[in-house]
C-alpha positions in Angstrom: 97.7 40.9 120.7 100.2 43.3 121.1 101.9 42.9 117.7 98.3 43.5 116.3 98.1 46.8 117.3 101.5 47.4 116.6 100.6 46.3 112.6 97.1 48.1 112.5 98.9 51.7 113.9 101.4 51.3 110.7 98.6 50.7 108.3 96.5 53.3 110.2 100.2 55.9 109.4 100.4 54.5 105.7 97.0 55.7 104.5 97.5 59.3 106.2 100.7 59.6 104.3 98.8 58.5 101.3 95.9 61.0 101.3 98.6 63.8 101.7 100.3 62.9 98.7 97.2 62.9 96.6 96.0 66.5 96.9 94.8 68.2 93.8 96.4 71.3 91.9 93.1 72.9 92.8 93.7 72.8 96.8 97.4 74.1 96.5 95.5 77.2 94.7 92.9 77.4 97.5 96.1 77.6 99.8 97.8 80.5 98.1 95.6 82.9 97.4 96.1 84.5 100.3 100.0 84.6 100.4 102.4 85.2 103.7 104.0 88.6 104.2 107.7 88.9 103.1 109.9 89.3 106.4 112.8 89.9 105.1 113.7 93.2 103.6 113.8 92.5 99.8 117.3 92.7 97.7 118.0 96.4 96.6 116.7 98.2 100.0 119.6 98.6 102.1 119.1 98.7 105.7 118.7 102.5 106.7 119.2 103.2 102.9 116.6 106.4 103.1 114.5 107.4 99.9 113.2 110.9 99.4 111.4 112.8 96.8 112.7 116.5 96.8 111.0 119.4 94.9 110.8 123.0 94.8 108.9 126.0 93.4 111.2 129.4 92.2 109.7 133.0 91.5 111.6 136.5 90.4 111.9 139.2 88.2 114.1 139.4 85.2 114.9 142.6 84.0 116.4 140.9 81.0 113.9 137.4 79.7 116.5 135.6 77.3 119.3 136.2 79.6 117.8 134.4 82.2 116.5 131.7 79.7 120.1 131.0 78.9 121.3 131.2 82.3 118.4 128.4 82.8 119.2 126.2 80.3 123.4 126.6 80.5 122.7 125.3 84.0 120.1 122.2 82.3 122.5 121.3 80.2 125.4 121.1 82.6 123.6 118.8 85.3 121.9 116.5 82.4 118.5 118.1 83.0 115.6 118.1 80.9 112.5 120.7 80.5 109.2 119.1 80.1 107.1 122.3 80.3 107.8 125.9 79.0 104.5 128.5 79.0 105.0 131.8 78.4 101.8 134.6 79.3 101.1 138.0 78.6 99.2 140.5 80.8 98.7 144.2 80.8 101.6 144.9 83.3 103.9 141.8 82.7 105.1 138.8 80.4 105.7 135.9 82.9 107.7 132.9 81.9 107.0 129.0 83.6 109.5 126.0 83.3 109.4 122.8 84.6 112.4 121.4 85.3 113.5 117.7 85.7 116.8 117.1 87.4 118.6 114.1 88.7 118.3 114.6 92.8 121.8 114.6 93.4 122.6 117.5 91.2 119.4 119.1 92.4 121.2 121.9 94.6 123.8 122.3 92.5 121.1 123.4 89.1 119.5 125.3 91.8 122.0 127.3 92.3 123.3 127.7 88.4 119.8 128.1 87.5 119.1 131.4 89.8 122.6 132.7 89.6 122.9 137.0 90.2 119.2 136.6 92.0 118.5 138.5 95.3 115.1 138.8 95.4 112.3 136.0 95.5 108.8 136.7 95.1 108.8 132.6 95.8 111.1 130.2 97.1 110.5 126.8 98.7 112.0 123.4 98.3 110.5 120.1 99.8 112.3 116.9 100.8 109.3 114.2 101.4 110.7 110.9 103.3 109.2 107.5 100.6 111.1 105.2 102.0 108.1 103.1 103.8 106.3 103.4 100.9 109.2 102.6 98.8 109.9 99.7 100.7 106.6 98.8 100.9 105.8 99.1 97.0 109.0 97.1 96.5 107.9 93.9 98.7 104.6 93.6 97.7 106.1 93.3 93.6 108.5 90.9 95.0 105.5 89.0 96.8 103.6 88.9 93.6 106.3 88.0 91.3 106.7 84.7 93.5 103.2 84.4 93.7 103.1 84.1 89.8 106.2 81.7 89.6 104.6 79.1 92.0 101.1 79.6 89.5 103.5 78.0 87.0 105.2 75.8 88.6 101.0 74.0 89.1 100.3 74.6 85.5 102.9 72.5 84.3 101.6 69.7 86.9 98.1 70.4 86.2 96.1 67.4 84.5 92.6 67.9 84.2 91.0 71.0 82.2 89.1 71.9 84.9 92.7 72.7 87.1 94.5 74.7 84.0 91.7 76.8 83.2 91.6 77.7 87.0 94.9 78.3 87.0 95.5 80.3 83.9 92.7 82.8 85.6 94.7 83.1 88.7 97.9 83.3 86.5 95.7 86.7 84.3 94.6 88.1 87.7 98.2 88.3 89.4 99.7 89.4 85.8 97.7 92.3 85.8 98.4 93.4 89.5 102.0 92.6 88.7 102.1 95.3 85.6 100.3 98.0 87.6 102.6 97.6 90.7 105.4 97.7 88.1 104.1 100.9 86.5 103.8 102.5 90.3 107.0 101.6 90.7 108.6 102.3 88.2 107.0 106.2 89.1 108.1 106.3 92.1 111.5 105.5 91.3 111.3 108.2 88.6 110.4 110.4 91.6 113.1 109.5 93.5 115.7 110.0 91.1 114.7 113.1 89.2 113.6 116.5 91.3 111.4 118.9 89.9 112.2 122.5 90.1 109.2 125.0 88.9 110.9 127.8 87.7 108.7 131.1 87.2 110.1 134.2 86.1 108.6 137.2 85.1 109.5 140.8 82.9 107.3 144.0 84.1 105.8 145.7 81.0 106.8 150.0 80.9 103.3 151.6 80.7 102.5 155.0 79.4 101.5 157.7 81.0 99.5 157.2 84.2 96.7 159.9 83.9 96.1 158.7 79.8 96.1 154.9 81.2 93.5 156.2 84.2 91.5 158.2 80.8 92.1 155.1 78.2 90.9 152.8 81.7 88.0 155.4 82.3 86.5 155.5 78.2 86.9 151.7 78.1 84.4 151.4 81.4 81.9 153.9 80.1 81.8 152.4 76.6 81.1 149.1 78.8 78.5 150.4 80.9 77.0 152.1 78.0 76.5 148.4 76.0 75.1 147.3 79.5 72.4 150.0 79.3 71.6 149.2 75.8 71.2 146.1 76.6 69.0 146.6 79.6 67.1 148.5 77.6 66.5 146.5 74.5 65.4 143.8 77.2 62.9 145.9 78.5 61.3 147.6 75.3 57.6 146.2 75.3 57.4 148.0 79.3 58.5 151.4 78.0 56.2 151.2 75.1 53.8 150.7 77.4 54.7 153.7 80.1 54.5 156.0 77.0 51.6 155.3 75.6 49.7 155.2 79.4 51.2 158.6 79.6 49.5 160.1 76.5 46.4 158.4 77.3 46.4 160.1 80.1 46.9 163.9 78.9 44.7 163.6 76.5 42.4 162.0 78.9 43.1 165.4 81.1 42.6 167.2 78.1 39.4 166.7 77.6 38.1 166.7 80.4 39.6 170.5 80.8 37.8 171.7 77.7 34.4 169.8 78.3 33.2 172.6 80.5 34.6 175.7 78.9 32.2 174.2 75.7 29.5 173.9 77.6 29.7 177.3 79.1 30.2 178.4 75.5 27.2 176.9 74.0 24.3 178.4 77.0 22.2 181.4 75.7 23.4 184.7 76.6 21.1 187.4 78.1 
């Protein structure tokens, strides 16, 4: 009897390892949709390796516009800068100049202080060092995650045998392609970020003005010719009620008229004795 059971628990083992070697394509997908998080830290993050996104915004005045441009771009040119934005605006008391500056974070310092060589005096100066590395690290593992994710999609195409299984698959394998291009376009930014400061630069030429009391008459003739169109205005709007007032007014003095002179005629016209 013993041998029995010894035969029918090896049969029993046999089967089991059968049914586990006959699983579909479609229940290896249902297993990895939801994938593991990486634990290791993925190749090109150095431990302790820190990532940081440093910017900064300039203002001054300029006595002289296209010397300071030229300062500004000698300075672009020597630390393989590029502009991506120049604006240039006009007001009544100044022309201010805006340029955006791309530079590659190691030379950031360095342009910096090319760029605003000779100045003393900032209206505006402030520089930011923001810490990415989590979210560097972070971006960086879940691309890594996906790209695996997409490999081992393959690797059940190619085994797939029933049209059922590849179409299944090749809508997983769309899905995680899409994902994978849109991490890789964030990523790609954020790199960008990371290797390339940007350094607003705004500087900015008073205008010389004319005399003061002519600017305070000019200032003075241009508000009275405004408030004069205002009252014109006001008053075209309100026409029909003005046309109105007048003629209620001469209604009533004529109305007062008449009835002044209706008993000096009636006094006129009795009989004398």
């Amino acid at each position: 009897m013993k041998w029995l059971s010894t035969i029918a628990m090896i049969l029993m083992l046999a089967a089991c390892n059968g049914r586990q070697g006959e699983e579909s394509p479609a229940m290896e997908i249902s297993l990895m949709k939801v994938p593991p998080p990486p634990k290791e830290t993925p190749p090109g993050s150095k431990p302790g390796q820190r990532k940081f996104i440093k910017n900064g915004n300039v203002e001054f005045e300029t006595e002289d516009a296209d010397a300071t441009r030229k300062v500004i771009m000698a300075a672009v040119r020597a630390n393989n800068a590029y502009v991506s934005r120049d604006d240039e605006h006009r007001s009544e008391t100044e022309i201010t100049y805006t340029m955006y500056v791309h530079v590659p974070a190691k030379r950031f310092d360095a342009f910096l202080s090319s760029a605003t060589a000779g100045v003393t005096n900032f209206r505006d100066r402030s520089i930011s060092n923001e810490d990415v590395t989590a979210q560097y690290i972070d971006t960086e593992s879940r691309l890594k995650t996906k790209k695996e994710i997409e490999d081992r999609y393959r690797a059940l195409l190619s085994k797939a045998t029933t049209v059922k299984d590849i179409l299944e698959i090749e809508k997983e394998l769309g899905e995680i392609r899409e994902d994978i291009e849109s991490s890789e376009e964030q990523f790609r930014q954020l790199n960008n970020d990371v290797e390339y400061s940007t350094l607003k630069i705004l500087f900015f030429k008073p205008l010389v003005t004319s005399n003061p009391f002519l600017r305070e008459v000019a200032d003075a003739f241009k508000e009275g010719v405004g408030n004069l169109r205002a009252f014109t205005v006001v008053l075209v709007a309100v026409w029909p009620f003005v046309l109105l007032a007048i003629g209620l007014v001469m209604a009533l003095n004529w109305w007062r008229k008449r009835r002044k002179t209706s008993p000096e005629k009636a006094a006129a016209e009795l009989p004398s004795e």
